[in-house]
N, C-alpha and C positions, 0 to 999 in steps of 0.2 A: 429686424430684431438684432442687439448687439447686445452680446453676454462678455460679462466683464469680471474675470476672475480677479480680488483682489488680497493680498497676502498684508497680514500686518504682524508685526511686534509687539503685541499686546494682548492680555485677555478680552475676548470678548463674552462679554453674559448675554442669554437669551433669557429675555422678561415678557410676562404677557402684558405688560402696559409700559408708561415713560416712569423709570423706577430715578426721583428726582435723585438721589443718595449717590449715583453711576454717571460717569462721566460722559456725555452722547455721543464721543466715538469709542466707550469702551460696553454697549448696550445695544444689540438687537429685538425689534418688536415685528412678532410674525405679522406678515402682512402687509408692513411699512418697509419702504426700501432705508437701508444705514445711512447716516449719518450727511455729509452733504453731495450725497447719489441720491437721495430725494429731490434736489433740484433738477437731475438730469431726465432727459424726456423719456414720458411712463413707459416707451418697448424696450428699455435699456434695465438686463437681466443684471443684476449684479449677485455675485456667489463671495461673502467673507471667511476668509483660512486665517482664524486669530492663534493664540498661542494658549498652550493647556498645564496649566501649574502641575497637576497631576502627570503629567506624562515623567518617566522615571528619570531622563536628562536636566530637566528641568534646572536643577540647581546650576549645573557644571555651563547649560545653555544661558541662564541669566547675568553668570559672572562675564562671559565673553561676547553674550549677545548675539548669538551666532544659536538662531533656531533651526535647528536639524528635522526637526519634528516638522516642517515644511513639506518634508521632501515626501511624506503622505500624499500631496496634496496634486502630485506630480501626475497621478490617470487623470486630472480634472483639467488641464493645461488644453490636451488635445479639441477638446470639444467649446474652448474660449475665442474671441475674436480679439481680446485686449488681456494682457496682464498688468497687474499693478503690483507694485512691492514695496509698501513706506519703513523708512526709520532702521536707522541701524547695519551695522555691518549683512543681515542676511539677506541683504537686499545685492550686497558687490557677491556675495557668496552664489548664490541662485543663478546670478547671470555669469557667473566662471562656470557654473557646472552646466547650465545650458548652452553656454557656446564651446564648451568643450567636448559634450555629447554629439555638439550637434544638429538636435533634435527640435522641433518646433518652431523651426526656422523665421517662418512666415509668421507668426503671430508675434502684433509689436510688445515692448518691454517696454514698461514706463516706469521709473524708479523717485519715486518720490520723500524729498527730504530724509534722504537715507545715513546722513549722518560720516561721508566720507572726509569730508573737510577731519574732523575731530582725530577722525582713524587715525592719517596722515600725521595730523600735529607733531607725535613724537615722531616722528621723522625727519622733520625742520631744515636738519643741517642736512639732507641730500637737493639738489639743485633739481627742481621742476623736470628738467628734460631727463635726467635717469629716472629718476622716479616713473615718468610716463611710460619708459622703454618697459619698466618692472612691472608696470602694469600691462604695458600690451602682451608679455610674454605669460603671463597669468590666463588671461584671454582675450579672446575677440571681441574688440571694444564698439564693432557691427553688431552686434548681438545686441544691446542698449538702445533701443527707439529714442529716448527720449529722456530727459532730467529734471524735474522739476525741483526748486525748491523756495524756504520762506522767508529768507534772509537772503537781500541784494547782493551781500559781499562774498555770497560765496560762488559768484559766477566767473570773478576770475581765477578760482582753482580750478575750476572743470576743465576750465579753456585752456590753463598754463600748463597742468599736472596732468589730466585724464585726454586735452589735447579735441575737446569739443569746440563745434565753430556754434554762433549765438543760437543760427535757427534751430538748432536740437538742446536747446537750454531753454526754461522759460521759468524768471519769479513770480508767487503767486504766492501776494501776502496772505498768512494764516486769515480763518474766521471764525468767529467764535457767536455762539448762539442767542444774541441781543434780545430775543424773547425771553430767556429764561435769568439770564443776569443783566437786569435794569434796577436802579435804583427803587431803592422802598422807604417809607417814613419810619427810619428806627433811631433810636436815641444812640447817638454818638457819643463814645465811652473814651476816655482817655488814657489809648495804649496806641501805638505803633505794631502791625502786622505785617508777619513777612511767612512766606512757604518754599518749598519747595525741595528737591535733592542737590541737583549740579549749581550751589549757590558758595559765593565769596563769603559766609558766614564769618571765619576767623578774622576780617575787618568790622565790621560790622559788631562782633562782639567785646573785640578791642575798642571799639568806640566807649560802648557800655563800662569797661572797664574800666575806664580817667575820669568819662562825663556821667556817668549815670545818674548826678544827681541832678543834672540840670536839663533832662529825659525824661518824656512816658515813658510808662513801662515798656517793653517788647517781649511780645508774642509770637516766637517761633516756632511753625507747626513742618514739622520733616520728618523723613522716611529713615534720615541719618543716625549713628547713634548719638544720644544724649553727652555730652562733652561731661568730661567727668567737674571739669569747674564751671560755673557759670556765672557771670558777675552779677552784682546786686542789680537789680529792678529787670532781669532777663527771668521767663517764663518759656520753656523749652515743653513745645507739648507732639504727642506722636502724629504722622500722616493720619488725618480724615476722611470722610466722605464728601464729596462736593459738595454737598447743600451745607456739614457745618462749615465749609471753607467759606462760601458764600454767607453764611450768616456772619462769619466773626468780621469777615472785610465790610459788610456793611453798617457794622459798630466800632470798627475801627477810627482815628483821628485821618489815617492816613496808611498808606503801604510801601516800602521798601522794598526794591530787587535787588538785592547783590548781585547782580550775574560775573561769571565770570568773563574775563577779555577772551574770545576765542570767534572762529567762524562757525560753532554750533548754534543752530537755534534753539535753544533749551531757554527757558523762562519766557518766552514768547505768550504762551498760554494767559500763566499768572497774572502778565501786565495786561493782555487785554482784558482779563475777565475781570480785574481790576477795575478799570478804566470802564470799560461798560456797565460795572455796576453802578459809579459815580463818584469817585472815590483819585483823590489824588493821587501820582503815584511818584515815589522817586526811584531814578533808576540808573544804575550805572554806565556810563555811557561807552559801550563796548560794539564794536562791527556788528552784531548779529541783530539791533534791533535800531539799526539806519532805516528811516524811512518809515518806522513807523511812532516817529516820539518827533512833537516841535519841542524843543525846550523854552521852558518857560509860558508853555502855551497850553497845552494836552500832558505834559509831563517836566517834572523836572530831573538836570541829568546831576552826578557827582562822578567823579576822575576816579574810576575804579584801583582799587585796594589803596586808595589814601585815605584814609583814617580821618584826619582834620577836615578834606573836604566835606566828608560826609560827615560829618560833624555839625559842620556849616549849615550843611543844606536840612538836617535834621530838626538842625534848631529854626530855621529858619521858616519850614512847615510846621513845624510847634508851635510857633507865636502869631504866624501870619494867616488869621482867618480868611481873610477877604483872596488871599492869594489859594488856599485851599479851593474857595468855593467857586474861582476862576477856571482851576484847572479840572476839578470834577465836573464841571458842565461842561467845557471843550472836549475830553475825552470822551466823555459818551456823546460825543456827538458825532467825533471822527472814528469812534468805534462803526458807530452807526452807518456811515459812510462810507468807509472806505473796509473797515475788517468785519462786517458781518459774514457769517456763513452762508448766507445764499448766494454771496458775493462771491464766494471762494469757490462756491458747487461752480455759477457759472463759470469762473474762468477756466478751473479745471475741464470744463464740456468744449468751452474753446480751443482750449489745448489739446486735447483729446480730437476732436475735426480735425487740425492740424493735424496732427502725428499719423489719423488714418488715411486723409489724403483722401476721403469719401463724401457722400452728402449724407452725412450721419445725421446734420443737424434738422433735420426736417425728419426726422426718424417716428416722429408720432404724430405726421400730418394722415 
């Protein structure tokens, strides 16, 4: 039996069925093990500590991201064989107060795609090797089993900044649930769709602004506020539920990621679910989503916040059907392949052997 306590950054909702409207790692069903801990073998106990809109921090925690309201969760540590901690700074938090305390020595710490590359960013102009010193004097960088994350590029910070050697790093591209976003027979409407929060939108609206009339429309659905101006043929609409996210991408012409240039994985999601639904995608070509985009194959890239490129490439999905109906059927193919979520359960179980150094993996023979 291995119990596996895991902490996330997120709401989680408990539903008595698959509620399609919820995100499937923002959704527990009694009974069913979360999200892709159902791939791992059935004596492997998992306990989810999500985050609670209601708890009274709440606001001052969302702003900084740094969920306090964790530290509840701290009698439930002792009786774990693994912890896990994804997303966000209270993932470096957790492990300064646990290897500061002390406490819990023995049970390993796996922190996954915690978002420390982004932290660091504004810090740029300090040289790797202080930075590292300012970390280790924070804490005991023993205390940290192990790093995963979803984005290639961010394994030379761990190594440069935080001062980890490879075998305690492991990437492990996202996966996204190919059962539930696969293409469907619906009538292809003539607009361009884009979503999301951490997005280059001010290019991309600048585009709208010179070109728009040689442009579908665009359909931006975000959690951000509404920009007080918006240029002609742009339709600004508020965050949804997954399933209409999924419905509008698959009546879309085609979909756009502005990502930003950074080593967060942020937009990772959007493109594959994208992509799995069958659906073209253009995407900025920034560090964070290397390795999982061929261009001109599975995706096409444009030279983030240049305006004209994207332009280009805009127009160029506009007019080029046959080039559309190339790249939607390679994506969902290499969705299927290589970023499905059972794909990602196993690797995580791999990793997870590794890090306990046991014969875990026979654990439900």
């Amino acid at each position: 039996m291995l119990r596996v306590l895991v902490f996330v950054n997120w709401e989680i909702h408990k539903v008595k069925a698959l509620d399609v409207s919820i995100r499937n790692p923002d959704q527990i069903i009694p009974g069913e093990k979360y999200w892709f801990f159902k791939y791992w073998p059935k004596n492997v106990i998992v306990d989810v500590f999500g985050v609670k809109k209601n708890f009274f921090l709440y606001p001052l925690e969302n702003l900084s991201r740094i969920y306090v309201q964790h530290a509840a969760a701290f009698n439930r540590i002792k009786d774990c064989d693994l912890l896990l901690t994804f997303d966000a700074q209270s993932a470096l938090l957790f492990a300064m107060v646990k290897s500061k305390l002390g406490i819990f020595k023995s049970i390993p710490h796996v922190m996954i795609d915690v978002g420390l590359p982004n932290a660091f960013e504004t810090l740029n102009n300090i040289p790797p090797t202080l930075l590292h010193r300012m970390v280790n004097q924070s804490f005991n960088l023993k205390s940290i089993s192990h790093i995963v994350f979803h984005s290639a590029c961010q394994r030379a910070f761990y190594r440069q900044v935080l001062g980890f050697s490879d075998n305690l790093l492991s990437y492990i591209p996202f996966g996204i649930e190919t059962g539930y976003f696969k293409p469907e027979s619906v009538e292809t409407q003539n607009y361009i769709f884009s979503a999301g929060e951490y997005r280059d939108f001010a290019t991309l609206l600048s585009v709208y602004e010179r070109w728009y009339e040689k442009l579908p429309q665009l359909r931006i659905r975000s959690d951000l506020p509404k920009p007080a101006h918006l240029p002609p043929n742009v339709k600004w609409l508020p965050r949804a539920p997954i399933s209409t996210f999924k419905a509008e991408v698959l009546k879309a012409k085609f979909v756009v990621a502005p990502l930003h240039s950074s080593l967060r994985s942020a937009g990772l999601m959007t493109c594959l679910q994208s992509m799995a639904l069958g659906k073209a995608v253009l995407v900025s070509k920034v560090p964070a989503v290397d390795g999982y985009i061929v261009d001109g194959e599975t995706a096409v890239y444009y030279k983030p916040y240049d305006s004209e490129d994207l332009f280009c490439k805009l127009s160029l999905l506009s007019k080029d059907n046959a080039l559309i109906e190339k790249l939607a059927k390679n994506a969902r193919k290499a969705v299927e392949t290589d970023f499905d979520v059972a794909k990602m359960g196993e690797r995580f179980w791999d990793c997870v052997c590794k890090v306990l150094r046991k014969s875990y993996c026979g654990i439900d023979e």
